[in-house]
PDB file of N, CA, C and O in Angstrom, chain B, residues numbered from 101:
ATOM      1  N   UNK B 101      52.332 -65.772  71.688  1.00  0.00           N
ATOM      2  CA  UNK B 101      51.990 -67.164  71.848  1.00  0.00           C
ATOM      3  C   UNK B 101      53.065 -68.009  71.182  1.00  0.00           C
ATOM      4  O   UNK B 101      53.463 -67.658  70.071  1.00  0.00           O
ATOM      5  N   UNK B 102      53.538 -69.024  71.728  1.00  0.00           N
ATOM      6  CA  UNK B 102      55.022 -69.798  71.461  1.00  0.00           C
ATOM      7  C   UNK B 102      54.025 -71.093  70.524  1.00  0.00           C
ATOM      8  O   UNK B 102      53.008 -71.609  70.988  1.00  0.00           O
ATOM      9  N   UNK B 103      54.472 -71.336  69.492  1.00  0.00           N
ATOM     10  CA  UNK B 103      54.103 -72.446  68.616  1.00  0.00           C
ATOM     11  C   UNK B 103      54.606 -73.666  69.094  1.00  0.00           C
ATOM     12  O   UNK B 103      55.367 -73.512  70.049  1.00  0.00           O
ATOM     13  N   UNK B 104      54.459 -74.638  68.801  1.00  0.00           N
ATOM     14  CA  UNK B 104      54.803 -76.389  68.758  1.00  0.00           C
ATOM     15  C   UNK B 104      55.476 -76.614  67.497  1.00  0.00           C
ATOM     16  O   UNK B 104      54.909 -76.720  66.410  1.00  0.00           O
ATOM     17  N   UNK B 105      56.569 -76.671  67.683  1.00  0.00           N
ATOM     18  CA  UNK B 105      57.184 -77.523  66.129  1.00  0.00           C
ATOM     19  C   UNK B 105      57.636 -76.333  65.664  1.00  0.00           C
ATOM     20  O   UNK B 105      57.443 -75.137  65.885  1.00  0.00           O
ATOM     21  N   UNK B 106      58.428 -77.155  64.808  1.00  0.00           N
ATOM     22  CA  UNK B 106      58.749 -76.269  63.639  1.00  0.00           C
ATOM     23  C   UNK B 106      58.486 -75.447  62.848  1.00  0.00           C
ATOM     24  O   UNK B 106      57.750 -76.073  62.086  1.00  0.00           O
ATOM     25  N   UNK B 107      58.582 -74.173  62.357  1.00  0.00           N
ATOM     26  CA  UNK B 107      58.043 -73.165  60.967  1.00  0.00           C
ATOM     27  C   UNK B 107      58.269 -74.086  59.623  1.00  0.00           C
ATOM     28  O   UNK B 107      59.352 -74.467  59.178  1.00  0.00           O
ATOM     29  N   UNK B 108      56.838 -74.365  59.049  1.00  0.00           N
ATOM     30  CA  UNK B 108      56.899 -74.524  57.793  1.00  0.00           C
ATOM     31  C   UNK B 108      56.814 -73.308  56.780  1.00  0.00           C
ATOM     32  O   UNK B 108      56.080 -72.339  56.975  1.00  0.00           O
ATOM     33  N   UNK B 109      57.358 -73.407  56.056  1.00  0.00           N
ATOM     34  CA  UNK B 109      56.743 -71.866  54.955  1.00  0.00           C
ATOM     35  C   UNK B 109      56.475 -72.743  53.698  1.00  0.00           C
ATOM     36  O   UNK B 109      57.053 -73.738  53.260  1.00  0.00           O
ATOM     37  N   UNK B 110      55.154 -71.869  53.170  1.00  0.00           N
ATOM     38  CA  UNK B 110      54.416 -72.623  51.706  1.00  0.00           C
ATOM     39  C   UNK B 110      55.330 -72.668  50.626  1.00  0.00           C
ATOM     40  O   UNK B 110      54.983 -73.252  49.599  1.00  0.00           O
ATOM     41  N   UNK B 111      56.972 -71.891  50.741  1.00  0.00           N
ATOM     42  CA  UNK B 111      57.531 -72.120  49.431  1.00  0.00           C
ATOM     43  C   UNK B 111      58.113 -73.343  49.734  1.00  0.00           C
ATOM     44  O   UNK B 111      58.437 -73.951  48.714  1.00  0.00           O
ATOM     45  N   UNK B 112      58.368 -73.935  50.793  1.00  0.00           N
ATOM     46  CA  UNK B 112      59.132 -75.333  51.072  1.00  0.00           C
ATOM     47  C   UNK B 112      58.221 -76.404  50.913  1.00  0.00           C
ATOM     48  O   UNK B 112      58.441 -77.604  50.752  1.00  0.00           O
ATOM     49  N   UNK B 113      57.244 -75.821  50.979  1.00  0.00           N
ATOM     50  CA  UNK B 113      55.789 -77.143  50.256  1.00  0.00           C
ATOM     51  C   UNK B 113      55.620 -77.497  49.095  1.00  0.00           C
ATOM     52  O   UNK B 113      55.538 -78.637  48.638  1.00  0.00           O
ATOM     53  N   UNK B 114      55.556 -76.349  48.510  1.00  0.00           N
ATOM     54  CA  UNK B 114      55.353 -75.808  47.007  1.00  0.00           C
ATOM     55  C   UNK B 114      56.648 -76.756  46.308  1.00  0.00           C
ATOM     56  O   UNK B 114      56.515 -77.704  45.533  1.00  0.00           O
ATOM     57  N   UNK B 115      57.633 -76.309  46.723  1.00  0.00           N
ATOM     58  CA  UNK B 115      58.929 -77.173  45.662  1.00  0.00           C
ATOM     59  C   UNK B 115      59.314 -78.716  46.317  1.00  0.00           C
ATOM     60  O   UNK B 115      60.220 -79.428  45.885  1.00  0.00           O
ATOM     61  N   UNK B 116      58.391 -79.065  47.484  1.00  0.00           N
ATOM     62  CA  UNK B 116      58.339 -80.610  47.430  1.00  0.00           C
ATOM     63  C   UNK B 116      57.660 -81.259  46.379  1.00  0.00           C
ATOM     64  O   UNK B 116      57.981 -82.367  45.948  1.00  0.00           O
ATOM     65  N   UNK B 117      56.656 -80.525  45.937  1.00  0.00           N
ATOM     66  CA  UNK B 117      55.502 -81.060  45.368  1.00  0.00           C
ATOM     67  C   UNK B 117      55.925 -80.842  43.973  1.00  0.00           C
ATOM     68  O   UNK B 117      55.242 -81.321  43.067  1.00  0.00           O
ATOM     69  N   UNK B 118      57.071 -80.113  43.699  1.00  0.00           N
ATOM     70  CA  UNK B 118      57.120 -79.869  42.286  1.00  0.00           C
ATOM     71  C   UNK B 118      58.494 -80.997  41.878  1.00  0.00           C
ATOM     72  O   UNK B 118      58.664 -81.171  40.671  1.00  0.00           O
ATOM     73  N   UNK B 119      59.111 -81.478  42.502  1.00  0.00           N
ATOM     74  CA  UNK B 119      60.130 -82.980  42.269  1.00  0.00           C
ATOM     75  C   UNK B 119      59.474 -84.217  41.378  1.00  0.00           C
ATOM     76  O   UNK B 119      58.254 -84.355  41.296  1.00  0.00           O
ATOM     77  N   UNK B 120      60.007 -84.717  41.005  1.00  0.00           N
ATOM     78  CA  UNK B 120      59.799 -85.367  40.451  1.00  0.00           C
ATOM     79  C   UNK B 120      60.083 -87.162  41.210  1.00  0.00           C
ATOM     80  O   UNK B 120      60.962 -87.347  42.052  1.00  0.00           O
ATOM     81  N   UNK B 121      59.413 -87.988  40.839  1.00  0.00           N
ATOM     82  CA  UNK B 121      59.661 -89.332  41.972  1.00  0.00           C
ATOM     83  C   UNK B 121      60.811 -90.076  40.906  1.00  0.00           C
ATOM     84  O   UNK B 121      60.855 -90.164  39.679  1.00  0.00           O
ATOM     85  N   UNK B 122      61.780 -90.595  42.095  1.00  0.00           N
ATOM     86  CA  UNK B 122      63.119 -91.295  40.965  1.00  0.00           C
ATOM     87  C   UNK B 122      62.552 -92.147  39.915  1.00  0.00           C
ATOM     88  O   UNK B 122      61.553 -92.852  40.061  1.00  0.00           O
ATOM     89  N   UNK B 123      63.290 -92.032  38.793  1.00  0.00           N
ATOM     90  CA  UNK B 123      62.889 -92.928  37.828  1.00  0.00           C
ATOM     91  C   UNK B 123      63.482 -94.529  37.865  1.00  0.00           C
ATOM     92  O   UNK B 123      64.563 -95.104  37.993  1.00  0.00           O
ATOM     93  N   UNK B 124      61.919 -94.886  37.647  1.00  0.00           N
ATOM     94  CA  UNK B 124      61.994 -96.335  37.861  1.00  0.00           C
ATOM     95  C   UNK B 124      62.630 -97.651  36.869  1.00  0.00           C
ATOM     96  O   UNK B 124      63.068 -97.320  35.767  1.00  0.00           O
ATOM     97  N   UNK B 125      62.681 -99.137  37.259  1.00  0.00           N
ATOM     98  CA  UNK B 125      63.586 -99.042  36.187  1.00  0.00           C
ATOM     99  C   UNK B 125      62.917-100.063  35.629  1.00  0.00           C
ATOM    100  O   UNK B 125      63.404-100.996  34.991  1.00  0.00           O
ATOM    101  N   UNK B 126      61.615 -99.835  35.924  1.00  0.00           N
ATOM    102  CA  UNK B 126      60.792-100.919  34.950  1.00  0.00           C
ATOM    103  C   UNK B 126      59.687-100.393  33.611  1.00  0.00           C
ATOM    104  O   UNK B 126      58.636-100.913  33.236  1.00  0.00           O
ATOM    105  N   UNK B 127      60.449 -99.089  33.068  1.00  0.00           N
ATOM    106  CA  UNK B 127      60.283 -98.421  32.061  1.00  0.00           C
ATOM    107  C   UNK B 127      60.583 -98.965  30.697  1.00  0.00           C
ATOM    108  O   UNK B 127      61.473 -99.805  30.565  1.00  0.00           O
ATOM    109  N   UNK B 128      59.770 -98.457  29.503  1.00  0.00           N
ATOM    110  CA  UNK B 128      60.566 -98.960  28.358  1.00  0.00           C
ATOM    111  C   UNK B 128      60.421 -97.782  27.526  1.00  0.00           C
ATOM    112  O   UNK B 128      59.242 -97.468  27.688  1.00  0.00           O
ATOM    113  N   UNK B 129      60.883 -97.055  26.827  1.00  0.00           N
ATOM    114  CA  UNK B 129      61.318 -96.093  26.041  1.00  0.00           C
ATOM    115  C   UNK B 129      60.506 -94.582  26.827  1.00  0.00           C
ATOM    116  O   UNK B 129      60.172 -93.565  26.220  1.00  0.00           O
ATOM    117  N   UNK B 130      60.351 -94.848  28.294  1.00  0.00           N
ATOM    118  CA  UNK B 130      59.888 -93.919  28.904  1.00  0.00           C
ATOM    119  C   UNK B 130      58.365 -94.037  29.196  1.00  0.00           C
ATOM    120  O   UNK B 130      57.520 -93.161  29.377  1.00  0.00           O
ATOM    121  N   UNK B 131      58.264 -95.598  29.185  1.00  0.00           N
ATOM    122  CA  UNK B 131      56.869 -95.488  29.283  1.00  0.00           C
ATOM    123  C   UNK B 131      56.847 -97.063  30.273  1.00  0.00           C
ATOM    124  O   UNK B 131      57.710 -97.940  30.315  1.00  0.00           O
ATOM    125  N   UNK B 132      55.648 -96.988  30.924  1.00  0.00           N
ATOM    126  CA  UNK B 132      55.610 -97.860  31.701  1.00  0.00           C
ATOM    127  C   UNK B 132      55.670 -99.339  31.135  1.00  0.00           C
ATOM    128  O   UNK B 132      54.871 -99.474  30.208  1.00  0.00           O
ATOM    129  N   UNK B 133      56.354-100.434  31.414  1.00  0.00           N
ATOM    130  CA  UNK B 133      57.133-101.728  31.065  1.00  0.00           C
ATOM    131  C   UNK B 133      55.395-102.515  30.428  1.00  0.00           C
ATOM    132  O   UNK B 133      55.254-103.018  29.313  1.00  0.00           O
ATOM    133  N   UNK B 134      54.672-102.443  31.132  1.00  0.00           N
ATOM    134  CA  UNK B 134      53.203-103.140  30.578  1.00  0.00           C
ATOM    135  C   UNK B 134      52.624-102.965  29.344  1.00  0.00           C
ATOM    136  O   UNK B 134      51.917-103.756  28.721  1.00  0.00           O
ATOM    137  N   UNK B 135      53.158-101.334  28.907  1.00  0.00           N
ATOM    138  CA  UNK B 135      52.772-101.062  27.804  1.00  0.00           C
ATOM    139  C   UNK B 135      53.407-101.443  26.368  1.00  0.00           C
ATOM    140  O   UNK B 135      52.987-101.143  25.250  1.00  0.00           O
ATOM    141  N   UNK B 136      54.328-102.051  26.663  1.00  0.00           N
ATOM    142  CA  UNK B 136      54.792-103.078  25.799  1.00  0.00           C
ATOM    143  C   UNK B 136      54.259-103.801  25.220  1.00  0.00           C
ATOM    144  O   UNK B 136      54.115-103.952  24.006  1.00  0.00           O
ATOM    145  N   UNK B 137      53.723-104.608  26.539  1.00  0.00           N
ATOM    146  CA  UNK B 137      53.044-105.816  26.230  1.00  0.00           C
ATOM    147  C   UNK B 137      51.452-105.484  25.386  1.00  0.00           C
ATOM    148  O   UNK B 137      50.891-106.075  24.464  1.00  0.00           O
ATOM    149  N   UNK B 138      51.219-104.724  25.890  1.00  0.00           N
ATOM    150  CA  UNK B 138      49.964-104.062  24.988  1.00  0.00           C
ATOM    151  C   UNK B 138      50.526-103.945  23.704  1.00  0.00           C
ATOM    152  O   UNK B 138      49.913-104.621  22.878  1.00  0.00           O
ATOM    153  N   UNK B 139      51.441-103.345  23.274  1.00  0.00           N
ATOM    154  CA  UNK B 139      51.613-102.862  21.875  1.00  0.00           C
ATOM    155  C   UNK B 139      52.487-103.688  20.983  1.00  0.00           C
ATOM    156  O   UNK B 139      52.892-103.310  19.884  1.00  0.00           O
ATOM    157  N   UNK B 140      52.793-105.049  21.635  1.00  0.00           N
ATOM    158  CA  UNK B 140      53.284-105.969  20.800  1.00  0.00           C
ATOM    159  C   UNK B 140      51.984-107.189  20.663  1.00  0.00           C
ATOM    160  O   UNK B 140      51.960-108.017  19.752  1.00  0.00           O
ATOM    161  N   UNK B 141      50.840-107.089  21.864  1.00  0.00           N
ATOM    162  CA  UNK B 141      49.479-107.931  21.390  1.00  0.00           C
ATOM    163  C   UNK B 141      49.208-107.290  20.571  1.00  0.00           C
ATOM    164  O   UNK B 141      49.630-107.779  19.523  1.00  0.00           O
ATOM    165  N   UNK B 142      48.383-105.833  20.326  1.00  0.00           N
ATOM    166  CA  UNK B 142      47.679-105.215  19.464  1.00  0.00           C
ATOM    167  C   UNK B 142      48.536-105.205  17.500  1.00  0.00           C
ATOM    168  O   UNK B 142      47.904-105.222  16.444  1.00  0.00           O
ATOM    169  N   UNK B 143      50.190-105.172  17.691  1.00  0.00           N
ATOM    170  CA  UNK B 143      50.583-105.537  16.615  1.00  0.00           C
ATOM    171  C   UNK B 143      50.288-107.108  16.154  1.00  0.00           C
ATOM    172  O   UNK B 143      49.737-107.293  15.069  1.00  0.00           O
ATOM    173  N   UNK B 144      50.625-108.130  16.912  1.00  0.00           N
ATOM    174  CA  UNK B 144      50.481-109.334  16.221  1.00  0.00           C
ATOM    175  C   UNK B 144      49.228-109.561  16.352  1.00  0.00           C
ATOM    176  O   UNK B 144      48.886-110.740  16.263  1.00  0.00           O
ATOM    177  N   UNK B 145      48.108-108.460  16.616  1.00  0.00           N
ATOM    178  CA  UNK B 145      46.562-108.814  16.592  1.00  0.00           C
ATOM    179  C   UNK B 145      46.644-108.567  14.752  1.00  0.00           C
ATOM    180  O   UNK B 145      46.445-109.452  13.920  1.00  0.00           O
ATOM    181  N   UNK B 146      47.041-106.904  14.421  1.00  0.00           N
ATOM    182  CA  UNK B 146      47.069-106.734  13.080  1.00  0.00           C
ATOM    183  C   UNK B 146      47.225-107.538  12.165  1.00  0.00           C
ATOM    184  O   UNK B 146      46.583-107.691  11.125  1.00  0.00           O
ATOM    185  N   UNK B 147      48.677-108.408  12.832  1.00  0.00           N
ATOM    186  CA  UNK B 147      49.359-108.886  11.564  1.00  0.00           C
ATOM    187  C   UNK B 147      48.687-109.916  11.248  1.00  0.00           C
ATOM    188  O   UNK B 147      48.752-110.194  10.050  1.00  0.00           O
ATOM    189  N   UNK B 148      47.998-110.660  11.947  1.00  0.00           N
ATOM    190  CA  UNK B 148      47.345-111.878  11.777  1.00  0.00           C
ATOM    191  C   UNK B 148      45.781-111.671  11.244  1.00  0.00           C
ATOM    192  O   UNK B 148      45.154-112.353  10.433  1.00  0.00           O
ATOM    193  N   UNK B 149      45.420-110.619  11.905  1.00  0.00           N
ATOM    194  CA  UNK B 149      43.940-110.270  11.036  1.00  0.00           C
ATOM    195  C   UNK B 149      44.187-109.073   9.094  1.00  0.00           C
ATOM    196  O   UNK B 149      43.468-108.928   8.106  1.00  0.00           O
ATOM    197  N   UNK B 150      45.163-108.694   9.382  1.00  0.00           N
ATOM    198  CA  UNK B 150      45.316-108.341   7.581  1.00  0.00           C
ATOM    199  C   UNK B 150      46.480-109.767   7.073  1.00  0.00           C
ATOM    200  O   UNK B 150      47.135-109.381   6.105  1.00  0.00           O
ATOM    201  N   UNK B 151      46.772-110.887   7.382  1.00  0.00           N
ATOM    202  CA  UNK B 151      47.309-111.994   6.750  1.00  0.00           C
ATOM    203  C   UNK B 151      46.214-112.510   6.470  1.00  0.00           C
ATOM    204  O   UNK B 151      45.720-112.512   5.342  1.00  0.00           O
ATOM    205  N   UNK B 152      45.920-112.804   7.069  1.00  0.00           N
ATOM    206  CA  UNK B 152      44.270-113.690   7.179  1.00  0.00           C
ATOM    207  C   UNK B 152      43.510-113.072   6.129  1.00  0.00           C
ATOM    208  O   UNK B 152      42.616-113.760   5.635  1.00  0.00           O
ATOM    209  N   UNK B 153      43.656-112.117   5.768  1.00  0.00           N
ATOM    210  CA  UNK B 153      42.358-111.227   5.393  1.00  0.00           C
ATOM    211  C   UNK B 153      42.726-111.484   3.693  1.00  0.00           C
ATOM    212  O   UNK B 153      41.898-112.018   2.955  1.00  0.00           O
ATOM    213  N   UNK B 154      44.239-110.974   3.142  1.00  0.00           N
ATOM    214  CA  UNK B 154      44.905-111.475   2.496  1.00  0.00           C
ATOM    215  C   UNK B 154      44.988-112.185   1.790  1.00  0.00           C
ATOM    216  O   UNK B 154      45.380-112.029   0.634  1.00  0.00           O
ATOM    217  N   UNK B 155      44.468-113.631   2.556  1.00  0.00           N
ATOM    218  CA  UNK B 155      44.672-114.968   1.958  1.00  0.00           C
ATOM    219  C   UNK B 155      42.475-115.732   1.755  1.00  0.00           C
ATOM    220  O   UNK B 155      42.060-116.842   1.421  1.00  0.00           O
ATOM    221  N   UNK B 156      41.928-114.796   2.050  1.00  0.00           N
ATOM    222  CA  UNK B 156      40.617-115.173   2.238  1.00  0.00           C
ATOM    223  C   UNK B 156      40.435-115.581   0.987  1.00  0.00           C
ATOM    224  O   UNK B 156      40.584-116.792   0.821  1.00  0.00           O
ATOM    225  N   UNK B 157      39.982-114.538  -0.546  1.00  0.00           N
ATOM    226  CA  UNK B 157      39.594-114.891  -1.513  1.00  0.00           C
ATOM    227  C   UNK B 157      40.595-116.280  -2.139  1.00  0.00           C
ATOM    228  O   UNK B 157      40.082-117.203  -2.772  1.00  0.00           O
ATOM    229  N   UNK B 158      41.777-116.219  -1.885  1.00  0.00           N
ATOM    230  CA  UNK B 158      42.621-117.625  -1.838  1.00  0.00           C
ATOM    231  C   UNK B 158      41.767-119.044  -1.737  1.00  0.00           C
ATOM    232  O   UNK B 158      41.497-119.923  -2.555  1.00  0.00           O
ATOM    233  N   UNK B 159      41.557-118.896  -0.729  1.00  0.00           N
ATOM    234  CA  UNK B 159      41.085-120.011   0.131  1.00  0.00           C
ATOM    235  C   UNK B 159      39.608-120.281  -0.554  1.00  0.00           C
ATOM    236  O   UNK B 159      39.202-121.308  -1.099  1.00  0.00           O
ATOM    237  N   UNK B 160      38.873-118.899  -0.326  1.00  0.00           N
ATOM    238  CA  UNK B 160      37.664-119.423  -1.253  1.00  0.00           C
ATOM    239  C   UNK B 160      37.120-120.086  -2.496  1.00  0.00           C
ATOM    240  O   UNK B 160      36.122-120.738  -2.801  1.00  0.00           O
ATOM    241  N   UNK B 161      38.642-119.457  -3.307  1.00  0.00           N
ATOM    242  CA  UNK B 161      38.521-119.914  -4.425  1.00  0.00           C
ATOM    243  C   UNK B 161      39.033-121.184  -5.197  1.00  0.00           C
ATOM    244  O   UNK B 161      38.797-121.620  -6.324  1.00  0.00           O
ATOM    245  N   UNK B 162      39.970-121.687  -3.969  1.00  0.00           N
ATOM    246  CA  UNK B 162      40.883-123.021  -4.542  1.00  0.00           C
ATOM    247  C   UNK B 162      39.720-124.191  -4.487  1.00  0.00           C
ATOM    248  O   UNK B 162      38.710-124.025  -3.804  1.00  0.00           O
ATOM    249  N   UNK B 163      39.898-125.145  -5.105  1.00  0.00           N
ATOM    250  CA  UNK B 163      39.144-126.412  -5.477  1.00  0.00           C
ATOM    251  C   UNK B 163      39.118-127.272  -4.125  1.00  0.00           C
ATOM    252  O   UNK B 163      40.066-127.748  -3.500  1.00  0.00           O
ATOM    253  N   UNK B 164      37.686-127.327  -3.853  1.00  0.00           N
ATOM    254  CA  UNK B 164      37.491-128.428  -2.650  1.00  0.00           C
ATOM    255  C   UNK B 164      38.461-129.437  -2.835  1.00  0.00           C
ATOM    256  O   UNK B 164      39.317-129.184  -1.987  1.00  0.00           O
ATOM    257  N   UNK B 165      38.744-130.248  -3.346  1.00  0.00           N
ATOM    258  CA  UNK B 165      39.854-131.173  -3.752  1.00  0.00           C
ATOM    259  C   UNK B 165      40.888-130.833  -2.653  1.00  0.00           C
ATOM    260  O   UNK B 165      41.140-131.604  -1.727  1.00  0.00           O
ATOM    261  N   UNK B 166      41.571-129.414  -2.851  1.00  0.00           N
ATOM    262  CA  UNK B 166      42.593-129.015  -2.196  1.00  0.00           C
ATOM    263  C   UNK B 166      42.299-128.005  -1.275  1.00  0.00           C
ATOM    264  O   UNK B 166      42.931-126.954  -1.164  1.00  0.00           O
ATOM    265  N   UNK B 167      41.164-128.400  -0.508  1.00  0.00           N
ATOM    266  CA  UNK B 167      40.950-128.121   1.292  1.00  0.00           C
ATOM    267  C   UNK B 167      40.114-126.505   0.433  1.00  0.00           C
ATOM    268  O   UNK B 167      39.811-125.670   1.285  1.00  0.00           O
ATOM    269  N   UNK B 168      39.945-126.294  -0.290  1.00  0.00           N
ATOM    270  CA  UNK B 168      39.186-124.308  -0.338  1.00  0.00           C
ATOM    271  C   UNK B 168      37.858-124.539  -0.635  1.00  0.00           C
ATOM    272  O   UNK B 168      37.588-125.739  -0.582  1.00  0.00           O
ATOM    273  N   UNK B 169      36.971-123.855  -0.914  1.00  0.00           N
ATOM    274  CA  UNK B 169      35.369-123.927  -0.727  1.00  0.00           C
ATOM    275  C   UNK B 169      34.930-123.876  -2.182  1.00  0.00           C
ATOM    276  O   UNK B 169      33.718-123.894  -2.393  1.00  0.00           O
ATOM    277  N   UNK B 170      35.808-123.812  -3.258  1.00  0.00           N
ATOM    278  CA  UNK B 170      35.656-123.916  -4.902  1.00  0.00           C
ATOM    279  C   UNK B 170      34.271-123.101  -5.328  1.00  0.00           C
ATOM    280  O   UNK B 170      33.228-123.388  -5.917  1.00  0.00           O
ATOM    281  N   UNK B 171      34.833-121.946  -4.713  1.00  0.00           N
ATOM    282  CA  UNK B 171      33.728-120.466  -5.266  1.00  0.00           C
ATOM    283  C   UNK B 171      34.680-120.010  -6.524  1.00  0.00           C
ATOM    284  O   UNK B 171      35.864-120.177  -6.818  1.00  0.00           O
ATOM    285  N   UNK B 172      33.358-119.236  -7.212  1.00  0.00           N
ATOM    286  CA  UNK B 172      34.046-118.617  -8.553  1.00  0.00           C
ATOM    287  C   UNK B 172      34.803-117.244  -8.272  1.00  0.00           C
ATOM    288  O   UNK B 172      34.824-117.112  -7.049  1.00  0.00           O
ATOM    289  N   UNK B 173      35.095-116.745  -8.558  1.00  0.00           N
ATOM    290  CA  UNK B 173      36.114-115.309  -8.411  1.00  0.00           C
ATOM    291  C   UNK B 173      34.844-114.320  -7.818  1.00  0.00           C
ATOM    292  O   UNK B 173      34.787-113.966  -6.641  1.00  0.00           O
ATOM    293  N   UNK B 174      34.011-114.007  -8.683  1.00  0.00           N
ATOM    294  CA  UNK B 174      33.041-112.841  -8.608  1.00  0.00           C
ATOM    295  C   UNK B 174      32.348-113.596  -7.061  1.00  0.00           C
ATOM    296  O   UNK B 174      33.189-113.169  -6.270  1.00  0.00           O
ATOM    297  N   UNK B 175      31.756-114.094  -6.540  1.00  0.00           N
ATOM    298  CA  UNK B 175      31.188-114.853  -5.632  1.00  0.00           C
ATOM    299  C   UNK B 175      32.425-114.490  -4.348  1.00  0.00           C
ATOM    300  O   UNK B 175      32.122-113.907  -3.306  1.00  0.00           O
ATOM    301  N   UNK B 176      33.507-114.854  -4.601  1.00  0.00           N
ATOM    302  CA  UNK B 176      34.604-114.654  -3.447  1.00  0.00           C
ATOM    303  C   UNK B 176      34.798-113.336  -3.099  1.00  0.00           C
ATOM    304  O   UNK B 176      35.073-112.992  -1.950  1.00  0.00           O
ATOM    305  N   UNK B 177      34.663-112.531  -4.087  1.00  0.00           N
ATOM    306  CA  UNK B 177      35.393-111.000  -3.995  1.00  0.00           C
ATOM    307  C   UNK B 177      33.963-110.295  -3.276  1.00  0.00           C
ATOM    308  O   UNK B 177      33.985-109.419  -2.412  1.00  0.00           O
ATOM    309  N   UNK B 178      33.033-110.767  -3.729  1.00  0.00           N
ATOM    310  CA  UNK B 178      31.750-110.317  -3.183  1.00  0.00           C
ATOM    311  C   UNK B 178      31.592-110.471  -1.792  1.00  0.00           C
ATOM    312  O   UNK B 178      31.164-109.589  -1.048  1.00  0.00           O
ATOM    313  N   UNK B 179      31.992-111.765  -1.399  1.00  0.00           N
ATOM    314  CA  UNK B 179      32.099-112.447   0.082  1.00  0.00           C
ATOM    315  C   UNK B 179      33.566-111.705   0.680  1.00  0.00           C
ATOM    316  O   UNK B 179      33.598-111.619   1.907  1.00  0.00           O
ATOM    317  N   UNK B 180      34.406-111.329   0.164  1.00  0.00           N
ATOM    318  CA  UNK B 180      35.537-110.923   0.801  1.00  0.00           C
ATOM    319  C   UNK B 180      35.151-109.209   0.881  1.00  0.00           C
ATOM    320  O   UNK B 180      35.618-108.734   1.916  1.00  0.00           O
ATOM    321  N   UNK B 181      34.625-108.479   0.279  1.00  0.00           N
ATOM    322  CA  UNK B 181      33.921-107.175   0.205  1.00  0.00           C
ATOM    323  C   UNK B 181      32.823-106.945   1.347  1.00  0.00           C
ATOM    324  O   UNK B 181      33.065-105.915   1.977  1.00  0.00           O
ATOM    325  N   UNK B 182      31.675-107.628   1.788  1.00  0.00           N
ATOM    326  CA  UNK B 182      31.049-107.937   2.796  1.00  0.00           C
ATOM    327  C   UNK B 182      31.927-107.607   4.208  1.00  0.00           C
ATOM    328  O   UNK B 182      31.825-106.700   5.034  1.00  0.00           O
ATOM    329  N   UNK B 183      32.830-108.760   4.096  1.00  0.00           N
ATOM    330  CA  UNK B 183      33.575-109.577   5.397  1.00  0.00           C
ATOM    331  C   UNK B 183      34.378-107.677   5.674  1.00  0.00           C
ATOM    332  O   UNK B 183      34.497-107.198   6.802  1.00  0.00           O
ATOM    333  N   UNK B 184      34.689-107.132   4.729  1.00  0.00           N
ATOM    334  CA  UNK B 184      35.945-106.198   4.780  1.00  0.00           C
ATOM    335  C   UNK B 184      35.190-104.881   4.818  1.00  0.00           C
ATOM    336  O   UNK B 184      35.970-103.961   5.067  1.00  0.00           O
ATOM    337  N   UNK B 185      33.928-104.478   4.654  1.00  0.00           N
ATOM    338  CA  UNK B 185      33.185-103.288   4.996  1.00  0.00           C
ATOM    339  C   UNK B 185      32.731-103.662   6.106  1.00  0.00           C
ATOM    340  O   UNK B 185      32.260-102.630   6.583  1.00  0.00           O
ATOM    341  N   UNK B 186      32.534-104.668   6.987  1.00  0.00           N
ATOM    342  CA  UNK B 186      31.538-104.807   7.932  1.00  0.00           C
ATOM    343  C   UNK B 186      32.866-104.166   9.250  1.00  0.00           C
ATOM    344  O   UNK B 186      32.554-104.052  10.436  1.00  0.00           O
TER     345      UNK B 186
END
């Protein structure tokens, strides 16, 4: 019986499938270009929530006068202990 087409053989399948697709050039250290952007939000998420965090008992404790909520030390650290286990 005469076939249609061409002979495929499974090793010429097999090593299509094992290539690799050209590398693209919207990569960044080998990783896809978006993930950048993820990992420079999630850093300046850090930096701004341990600055912040930082400057809390600060703030609590400076004299209404000068913009802070004029709590005593023990009262702030208590409130900043809360805020920082939760």
């Amino acid at each position: 019986m005469d076939q249609m087409g061409p002979k495929v053989s499974s090793e010429s399948h097999a090593s299509e499938s094992l290539t690799e697709p050209p590398s693209s050039k919207s990569e960044w250290f080998g990783h896809p270009r978006g993930l950048a952007t993820l990992f420079f939000t999630e850093m300046w998420e850090r930096f701004s929530y341990y600055g912040m965090r930082a400057l809390l008992v600060l703030f609590m404790t400076d004299l209404i006068a000068n913009g802070g909520l004029g709590m005593n030390d023990a009262t702030a650290t208590a409130v900043y202990g809360l805020y920082t286990f939760a």
